[in-house]
ChimeraX commands (.cxc) that place a marker at each C-alpha (Angstrom):
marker #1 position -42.59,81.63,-60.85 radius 0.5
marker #1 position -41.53,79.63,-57.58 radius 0.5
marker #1 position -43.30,79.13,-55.35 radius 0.5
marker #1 position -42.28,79.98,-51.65 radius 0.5
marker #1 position -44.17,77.81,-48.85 radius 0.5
marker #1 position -44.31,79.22,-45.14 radius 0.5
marker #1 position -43.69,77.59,-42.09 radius 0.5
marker #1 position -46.16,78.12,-39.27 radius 0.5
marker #1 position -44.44,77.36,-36.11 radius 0.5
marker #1 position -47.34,78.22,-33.65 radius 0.5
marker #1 position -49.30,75.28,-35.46 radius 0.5
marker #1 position -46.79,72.57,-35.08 radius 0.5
marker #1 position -44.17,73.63,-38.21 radius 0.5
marker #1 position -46.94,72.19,-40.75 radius 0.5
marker #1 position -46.98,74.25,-44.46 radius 0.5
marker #1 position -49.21,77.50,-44.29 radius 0.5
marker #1 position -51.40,76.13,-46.95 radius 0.5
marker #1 position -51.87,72.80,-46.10 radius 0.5
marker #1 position -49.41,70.49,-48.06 radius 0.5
marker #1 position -47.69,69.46,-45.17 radius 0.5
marker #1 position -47.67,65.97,-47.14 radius 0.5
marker #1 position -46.77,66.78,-50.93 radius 0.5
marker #1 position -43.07,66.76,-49.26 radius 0.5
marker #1 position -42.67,63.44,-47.89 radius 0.5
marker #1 position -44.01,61.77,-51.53 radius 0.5
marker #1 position -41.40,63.10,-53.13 radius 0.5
marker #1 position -39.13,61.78,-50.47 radius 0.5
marker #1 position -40.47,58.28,-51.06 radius 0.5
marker #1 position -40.65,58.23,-54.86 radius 0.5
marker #1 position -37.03,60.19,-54.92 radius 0.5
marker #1 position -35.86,57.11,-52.63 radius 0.5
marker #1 position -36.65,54.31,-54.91 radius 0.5
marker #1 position -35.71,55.95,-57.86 radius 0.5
marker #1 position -32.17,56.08,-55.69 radius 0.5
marker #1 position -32.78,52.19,-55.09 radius 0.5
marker #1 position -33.42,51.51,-58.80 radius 0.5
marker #1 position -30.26,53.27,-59.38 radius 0.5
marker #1 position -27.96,51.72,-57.28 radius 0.5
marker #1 position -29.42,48.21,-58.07 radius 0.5
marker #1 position -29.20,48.89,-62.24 radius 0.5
marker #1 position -25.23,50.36,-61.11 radius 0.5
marker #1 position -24.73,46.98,-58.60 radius 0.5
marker #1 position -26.53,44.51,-61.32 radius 0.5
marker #1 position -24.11,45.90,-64.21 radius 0.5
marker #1 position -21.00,45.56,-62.16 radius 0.5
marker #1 position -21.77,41.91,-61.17 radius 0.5
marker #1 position -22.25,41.28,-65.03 radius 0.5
marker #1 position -19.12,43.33,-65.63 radius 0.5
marker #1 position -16.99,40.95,-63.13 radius 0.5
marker #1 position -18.82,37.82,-64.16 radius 0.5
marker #1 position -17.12,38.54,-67.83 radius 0.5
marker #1 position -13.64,39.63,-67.23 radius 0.5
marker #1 position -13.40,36.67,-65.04 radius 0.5
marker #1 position -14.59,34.01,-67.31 radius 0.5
marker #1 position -13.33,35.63,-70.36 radius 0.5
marker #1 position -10.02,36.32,-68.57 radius 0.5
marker #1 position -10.19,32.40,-67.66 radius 0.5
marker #1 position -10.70,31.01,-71.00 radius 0.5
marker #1 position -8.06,32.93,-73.00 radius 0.5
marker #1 position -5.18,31.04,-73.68 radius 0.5
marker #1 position -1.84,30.85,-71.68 radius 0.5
marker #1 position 0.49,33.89,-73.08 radius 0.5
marker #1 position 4.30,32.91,-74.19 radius 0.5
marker #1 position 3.53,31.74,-77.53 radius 0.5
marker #1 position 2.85,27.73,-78.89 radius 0.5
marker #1 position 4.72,26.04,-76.41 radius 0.5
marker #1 position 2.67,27.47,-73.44 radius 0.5
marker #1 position -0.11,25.25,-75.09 radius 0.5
marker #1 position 1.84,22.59,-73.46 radius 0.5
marker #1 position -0.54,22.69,-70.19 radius 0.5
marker #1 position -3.52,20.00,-70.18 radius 0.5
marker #1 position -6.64,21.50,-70.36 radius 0.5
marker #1 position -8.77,20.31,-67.25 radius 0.5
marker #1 position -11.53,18.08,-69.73 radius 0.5
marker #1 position -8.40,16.71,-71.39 radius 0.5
marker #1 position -7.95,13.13,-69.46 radius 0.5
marker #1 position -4.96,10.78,-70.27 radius 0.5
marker #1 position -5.91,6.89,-70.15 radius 0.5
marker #1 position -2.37,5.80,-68.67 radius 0.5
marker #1 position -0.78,9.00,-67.12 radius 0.5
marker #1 position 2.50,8.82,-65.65 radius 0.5
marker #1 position 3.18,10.88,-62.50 radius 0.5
marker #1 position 7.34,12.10,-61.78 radius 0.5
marker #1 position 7.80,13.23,-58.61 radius 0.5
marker #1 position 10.13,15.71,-58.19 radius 0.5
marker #1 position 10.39,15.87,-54.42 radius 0.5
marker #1 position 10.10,18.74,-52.08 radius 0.5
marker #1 position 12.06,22.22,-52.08 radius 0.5
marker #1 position 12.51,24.39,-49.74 radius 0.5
marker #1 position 13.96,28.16,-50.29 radius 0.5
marker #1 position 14.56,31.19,-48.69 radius 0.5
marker #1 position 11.64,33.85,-50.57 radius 0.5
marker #1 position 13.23,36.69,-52.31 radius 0.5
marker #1 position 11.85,39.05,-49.78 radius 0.5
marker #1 position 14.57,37.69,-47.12 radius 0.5
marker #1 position 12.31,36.67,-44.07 radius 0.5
marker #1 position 10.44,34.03,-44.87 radius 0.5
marker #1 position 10.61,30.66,-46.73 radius 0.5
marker #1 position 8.67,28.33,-48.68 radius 0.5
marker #1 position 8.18,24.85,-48.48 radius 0.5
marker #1 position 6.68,22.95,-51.36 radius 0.5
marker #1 position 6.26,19.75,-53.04 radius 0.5
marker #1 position 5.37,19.20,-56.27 radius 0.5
marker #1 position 4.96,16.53,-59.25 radius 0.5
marker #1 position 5.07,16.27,-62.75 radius 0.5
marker #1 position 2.00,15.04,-64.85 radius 0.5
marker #1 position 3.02,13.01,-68.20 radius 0.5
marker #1 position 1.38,11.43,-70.83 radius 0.5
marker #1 position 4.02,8.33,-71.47 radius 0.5
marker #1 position 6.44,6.69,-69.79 radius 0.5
marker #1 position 9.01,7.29,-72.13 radius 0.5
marker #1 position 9.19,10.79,-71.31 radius 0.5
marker #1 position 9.06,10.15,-67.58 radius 0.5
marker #1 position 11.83,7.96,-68.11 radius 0.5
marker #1 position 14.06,10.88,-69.75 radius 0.5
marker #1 position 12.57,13.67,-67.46 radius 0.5
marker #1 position 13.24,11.49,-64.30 radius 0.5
marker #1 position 17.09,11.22,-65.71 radius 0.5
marker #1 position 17.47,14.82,-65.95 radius 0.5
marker #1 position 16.01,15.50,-62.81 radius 0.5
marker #1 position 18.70,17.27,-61.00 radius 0.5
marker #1 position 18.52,19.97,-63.82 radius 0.5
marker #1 position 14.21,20.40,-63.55 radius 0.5
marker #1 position 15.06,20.67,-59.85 radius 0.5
marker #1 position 17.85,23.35,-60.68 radius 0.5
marker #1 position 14.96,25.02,-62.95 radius 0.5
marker #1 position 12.13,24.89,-60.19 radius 0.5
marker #1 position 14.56,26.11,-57.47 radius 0.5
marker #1 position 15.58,29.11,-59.52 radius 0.5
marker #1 position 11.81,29.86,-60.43 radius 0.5
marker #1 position 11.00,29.51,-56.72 radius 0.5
marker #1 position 13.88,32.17,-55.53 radius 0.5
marker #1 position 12.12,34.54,-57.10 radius 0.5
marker #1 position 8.78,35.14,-55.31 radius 0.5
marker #1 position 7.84,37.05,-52.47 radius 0.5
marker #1 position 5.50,35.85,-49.60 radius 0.5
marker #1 position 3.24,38.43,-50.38 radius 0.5
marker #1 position 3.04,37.93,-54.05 radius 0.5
marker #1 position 2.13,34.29,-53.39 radius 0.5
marker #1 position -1.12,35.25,-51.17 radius 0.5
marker #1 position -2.75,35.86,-55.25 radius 0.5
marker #1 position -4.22,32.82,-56.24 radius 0.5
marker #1 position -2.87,34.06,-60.27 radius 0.5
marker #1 position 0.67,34.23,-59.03 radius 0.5
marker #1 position 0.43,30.62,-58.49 radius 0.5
marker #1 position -0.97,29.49,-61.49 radius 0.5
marker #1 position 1.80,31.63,-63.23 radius 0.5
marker #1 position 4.33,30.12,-61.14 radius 0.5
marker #1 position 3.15,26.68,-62.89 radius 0.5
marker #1 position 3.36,28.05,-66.23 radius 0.5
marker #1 position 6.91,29.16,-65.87 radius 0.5
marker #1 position 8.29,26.10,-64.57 radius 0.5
marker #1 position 6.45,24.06,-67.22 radius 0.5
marker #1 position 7.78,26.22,-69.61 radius 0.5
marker #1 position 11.45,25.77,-68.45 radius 0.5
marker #1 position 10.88,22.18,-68.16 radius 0.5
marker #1 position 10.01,21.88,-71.49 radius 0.5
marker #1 position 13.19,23.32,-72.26 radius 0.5
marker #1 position 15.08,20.06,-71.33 radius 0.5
marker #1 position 12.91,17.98,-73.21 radius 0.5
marker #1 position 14.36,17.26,-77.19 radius 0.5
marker #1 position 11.78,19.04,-80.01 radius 0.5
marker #1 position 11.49,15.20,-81.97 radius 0.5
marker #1 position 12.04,12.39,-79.16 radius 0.5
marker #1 position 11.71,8.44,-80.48 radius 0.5
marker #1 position 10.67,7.78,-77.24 radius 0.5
marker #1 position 7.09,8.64,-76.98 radius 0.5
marker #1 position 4.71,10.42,-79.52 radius 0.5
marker #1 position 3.09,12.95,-78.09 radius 0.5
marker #1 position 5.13,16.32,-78.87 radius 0.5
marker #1 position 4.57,17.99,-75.57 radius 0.5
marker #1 position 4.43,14.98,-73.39 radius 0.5
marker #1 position 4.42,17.06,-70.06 radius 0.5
marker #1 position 1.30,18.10,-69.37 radius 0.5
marker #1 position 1.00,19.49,-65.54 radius 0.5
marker #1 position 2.42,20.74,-62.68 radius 0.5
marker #1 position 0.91,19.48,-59.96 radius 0.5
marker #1 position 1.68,21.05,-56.24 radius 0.5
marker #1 position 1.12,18.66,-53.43 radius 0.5
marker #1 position 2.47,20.73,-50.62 radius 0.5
marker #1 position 2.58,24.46,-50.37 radius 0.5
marker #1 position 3.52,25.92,-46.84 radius 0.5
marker #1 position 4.89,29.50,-46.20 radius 0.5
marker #1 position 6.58,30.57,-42.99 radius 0.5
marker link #1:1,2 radius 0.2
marker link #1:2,3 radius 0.2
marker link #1:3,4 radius 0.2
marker link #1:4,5 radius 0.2
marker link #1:5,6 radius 0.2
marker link #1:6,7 radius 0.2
marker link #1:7,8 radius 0.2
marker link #1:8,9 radius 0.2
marker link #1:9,10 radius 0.2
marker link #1:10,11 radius 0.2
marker link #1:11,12 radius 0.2
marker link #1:12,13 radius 0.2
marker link #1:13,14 radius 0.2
marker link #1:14,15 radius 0.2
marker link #1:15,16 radius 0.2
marker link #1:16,17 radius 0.2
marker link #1:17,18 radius 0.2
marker link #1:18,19 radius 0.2
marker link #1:19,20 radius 0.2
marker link #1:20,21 radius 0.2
marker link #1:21,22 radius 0.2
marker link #1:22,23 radius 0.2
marker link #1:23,24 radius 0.2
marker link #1:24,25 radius 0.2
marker link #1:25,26 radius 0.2
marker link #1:26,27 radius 0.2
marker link #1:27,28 radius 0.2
marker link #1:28,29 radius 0.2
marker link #1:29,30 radius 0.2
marker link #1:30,31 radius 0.2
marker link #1:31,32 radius 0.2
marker link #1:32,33 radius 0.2
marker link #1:33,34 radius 0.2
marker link #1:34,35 radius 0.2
marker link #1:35,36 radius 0.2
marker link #1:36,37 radius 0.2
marker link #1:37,38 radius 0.2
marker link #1:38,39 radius 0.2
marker link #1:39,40 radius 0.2
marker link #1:40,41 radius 0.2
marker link #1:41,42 radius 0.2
marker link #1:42,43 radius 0.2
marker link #1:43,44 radius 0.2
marker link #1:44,45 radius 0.2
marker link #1:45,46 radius 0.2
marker link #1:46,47 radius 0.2
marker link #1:47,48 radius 0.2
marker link #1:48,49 radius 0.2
marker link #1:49,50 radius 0.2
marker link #1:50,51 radius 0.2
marker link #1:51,52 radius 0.2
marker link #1:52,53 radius 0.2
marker link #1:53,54 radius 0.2
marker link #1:54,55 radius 0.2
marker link #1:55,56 radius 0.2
marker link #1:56,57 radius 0.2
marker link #1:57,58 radius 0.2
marker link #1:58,59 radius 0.2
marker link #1:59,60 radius 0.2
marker link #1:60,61 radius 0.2
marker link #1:61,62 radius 0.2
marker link #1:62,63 radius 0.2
marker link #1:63,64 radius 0.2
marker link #1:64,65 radius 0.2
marker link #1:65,66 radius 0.2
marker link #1:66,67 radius 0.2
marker link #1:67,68 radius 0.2
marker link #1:68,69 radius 0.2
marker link #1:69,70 radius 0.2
marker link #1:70,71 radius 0.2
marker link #1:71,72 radius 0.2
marker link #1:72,73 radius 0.2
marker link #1:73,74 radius 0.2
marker link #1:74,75 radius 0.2
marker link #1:75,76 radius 0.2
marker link #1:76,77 radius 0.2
marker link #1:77,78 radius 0.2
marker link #1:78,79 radius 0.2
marker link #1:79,80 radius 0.2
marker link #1:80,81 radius 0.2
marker link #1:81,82 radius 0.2
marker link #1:82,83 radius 0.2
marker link #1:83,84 radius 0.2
marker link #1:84,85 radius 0.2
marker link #1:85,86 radius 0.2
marker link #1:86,87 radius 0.2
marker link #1:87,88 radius 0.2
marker link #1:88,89 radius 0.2
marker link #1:89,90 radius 0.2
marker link #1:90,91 radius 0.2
marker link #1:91,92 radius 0.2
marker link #1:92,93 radius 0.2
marker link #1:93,94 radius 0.2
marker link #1:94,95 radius 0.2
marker link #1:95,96 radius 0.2
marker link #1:96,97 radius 0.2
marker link #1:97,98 radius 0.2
marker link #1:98,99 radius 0.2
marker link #1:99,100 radius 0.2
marker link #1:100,101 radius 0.2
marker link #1:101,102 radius 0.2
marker link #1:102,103 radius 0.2
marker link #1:103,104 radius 0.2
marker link #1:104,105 radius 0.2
marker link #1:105,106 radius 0.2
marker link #1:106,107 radius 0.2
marker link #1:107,108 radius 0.2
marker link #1:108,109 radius 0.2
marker link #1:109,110 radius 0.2
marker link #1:110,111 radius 0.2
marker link #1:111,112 radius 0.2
marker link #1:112,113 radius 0.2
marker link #1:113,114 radius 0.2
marker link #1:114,115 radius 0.2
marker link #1:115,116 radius 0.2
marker link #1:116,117 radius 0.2
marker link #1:117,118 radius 0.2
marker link #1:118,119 radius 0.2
marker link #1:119,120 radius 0.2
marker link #1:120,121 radius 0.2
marker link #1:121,122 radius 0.2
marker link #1:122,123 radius 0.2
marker link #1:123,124 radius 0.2
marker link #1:124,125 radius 0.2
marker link #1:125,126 radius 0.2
marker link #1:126,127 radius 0.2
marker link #1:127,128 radius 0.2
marker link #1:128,129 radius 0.2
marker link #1:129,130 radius 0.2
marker link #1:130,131 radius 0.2
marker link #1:131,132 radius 0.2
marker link #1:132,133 radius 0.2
marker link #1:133,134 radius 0.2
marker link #1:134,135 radius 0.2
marker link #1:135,136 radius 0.2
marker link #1:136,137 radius 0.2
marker link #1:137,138 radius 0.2
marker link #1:138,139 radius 0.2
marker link #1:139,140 radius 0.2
marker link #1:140,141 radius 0.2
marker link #1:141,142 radius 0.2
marker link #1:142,143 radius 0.2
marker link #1:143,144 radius 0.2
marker link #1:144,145 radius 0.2
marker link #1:145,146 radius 0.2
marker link #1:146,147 radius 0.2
marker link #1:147,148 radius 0.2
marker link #1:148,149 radius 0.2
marker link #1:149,150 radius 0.2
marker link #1:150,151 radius 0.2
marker link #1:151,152 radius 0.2
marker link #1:152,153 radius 0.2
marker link #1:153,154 radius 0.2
marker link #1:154,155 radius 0.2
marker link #1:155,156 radius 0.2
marker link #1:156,157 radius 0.2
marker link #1:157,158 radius 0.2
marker link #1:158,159 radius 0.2
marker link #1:159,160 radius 0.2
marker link #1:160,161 radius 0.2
marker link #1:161,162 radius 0.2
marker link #1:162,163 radius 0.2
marker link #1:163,164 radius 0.2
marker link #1:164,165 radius 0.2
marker link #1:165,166 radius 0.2
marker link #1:166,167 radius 0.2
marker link #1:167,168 radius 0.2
marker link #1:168,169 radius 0.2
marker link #1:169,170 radius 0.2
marker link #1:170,171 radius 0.2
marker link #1:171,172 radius 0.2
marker link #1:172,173 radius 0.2
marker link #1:173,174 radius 0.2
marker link #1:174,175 radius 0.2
marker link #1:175,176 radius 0.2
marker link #1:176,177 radius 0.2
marker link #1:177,178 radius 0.2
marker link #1:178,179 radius 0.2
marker link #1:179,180 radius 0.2
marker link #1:180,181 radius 0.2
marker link #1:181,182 radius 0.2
marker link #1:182,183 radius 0.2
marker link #1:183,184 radius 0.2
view
């Protein structure tokens, strides 16, 4: 059976028989278990986010072998050669603003600075078209960036021969690197 306590309001609204504080223990204990709860449910999302971030991080760059291309950030070259490719300017594809940006290319030899740095009016034609295409709010993610620099190293690559007898290395450009990156 249940068991039905009375209120006695001539005495102050305690409990009729004198368990005026059975009530607020339960409060207390049902108020940590709510703690416990929400800091199990807080702890496991922080975990949760710590993974997808670092696992997300570490996987590979999609777009198949030549994607590879992009230096890994322990990889160091002992004589790297740096093309610059000057600064662009373009209207964003959303209409009202534009971007200004500079940026350089990171190579392992000189050879293939040498035959990038020839072709350089057609990497410029490549970045400019890859630039057209974002929005100023798009570029406000951090991942829409990095993209961006996958793209245009992939299109780069593009001009590059498959066998050179210039330099060795197979995929001799390495990074993008962006030196100026203004949005108005």
């Amino acid at each position: 059976m249940t068991e039905v306590n009375e209120v006695n309001f001539n005495r102050g609204g305690k409990m009729a028989e004198g368990e005026g504080g059975k009530g607020l223990g339960r409060l207390v204990k049902m108020a940590v278990m709510g703690l416990v709860v929400l800091a199990l449910i807080g702890g496991g999302g922080i975990i949760a986010w710590y993974y997808l971030v670092h696992k997300s991080a570490d996987k590979p760059a999609e777009g198949g072998g030549r994607a590879s291309a992009v230096m890994k950030s322990e990889e160091h070259l002992e004589h790297p050669a740096y093309l610059d490719l000057g600064t662009f300017i373009v209207n964003l594809a959303d209409g009202r603003r534009y971007l200004k940006t500079s940026m350089q290319l990171l190579l392992s030899e000189e050879g293939a600075k040498a035959y990038v740095g020839a072709r350089q009016a057609e990497v410029k034609d490549l970045v400019l078209g890859e630039l057209r295409t974002l929005t100023a709010e798009s570029l406000r993610d951090s991942r829409t960036i990095e993209d961006l620099k996958q793209r245009i190293l992939l299109r780069i690559e593009t001009v590059l021969p498959a066998q050179s007898k210039e330099w060795k290395d197979p995929r001799p450009v390495k990074k993008l690197l962006i030196t100026e990156f203004y949005i108005q």
